[in-house]
N, C-alpha and C positions, 0 to 999 in steps of 0.2 A: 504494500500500500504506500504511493507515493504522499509524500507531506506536501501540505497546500501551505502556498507561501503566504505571510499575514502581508493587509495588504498595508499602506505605509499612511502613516498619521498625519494629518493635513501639518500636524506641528509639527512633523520628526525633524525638521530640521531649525526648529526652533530652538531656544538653551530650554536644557533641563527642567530647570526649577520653575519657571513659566509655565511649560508645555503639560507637564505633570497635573497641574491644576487645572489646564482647560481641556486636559483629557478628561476628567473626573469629571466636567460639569454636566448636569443631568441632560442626558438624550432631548428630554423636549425644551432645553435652552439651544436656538438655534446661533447661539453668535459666532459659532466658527464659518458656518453656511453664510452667514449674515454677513461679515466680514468679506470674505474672501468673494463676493458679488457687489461689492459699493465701490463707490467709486469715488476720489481721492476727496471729493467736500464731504459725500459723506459718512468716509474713514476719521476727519476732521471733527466732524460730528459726535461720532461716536468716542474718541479721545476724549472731550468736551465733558461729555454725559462723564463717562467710567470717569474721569478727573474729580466733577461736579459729587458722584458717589459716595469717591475717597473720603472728600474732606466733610463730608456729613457723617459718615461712619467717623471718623478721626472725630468728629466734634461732641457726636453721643458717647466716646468712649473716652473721653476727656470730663464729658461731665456724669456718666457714672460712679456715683457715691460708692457704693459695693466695691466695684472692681479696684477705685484708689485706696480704701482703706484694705483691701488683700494685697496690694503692691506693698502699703506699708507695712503690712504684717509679715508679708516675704523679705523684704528689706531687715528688718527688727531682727528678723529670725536668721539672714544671711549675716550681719553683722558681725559678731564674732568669729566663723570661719574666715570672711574678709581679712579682719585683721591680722588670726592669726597667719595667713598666708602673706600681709603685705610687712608683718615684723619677721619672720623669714626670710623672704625675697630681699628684704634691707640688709641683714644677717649675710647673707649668701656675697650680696654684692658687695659689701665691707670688704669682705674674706679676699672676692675677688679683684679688691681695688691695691689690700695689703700687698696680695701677692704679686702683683702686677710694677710694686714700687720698691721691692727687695732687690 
């Protein structure tokens, strides 16, 4: 039984980390279809909207209550590992300033 070749992802030659995400997007969001049929105003357009998206997304997650006090609570709770790794690294680079002046 021969193997059927897959056939190739409208983004395969897209970078990675991009193309990963607009492979996932659900079958009936047509924007790759959508895309790839406009034409250069209104590829323009659609930059515009997805731009206009971002910074509403950014804006609700900027003024989530919740989510800033779990940052700080990550923060609080990263804080001593921080340290202990940046009074090491200071340690470390002493070591390697002494040594470097012998």
């Amino acid at each position: 039984m021969a193997k059927q070749k897959k056939e190739a992802s409208p983004t395969s030659n897209f970078p990675k980390k991009w193309a990963k995400i607009l492979d996932n997007l659900d079958p009936s969001d047509k924007f790759i279809d959508t895309v790839q049929q406009s034409t250069h105003d209104e590829l323009d357009k659609i930059i515009v909207q997805c731009n206009e998206h971002m910074a509403e997304v950014k804006k609700d997650m900027d003024a989530d209550q919740d989510l800033a006090e779990k940052k700080q609570a990550v923060k609080d709770a990263a804080a001593q590992y921080k340290e202990g790794i940046a009074v090491n690294e200071a340690k470390a680079m002493y070591c390697v300033y002494i040594k470097n002046s012998l």
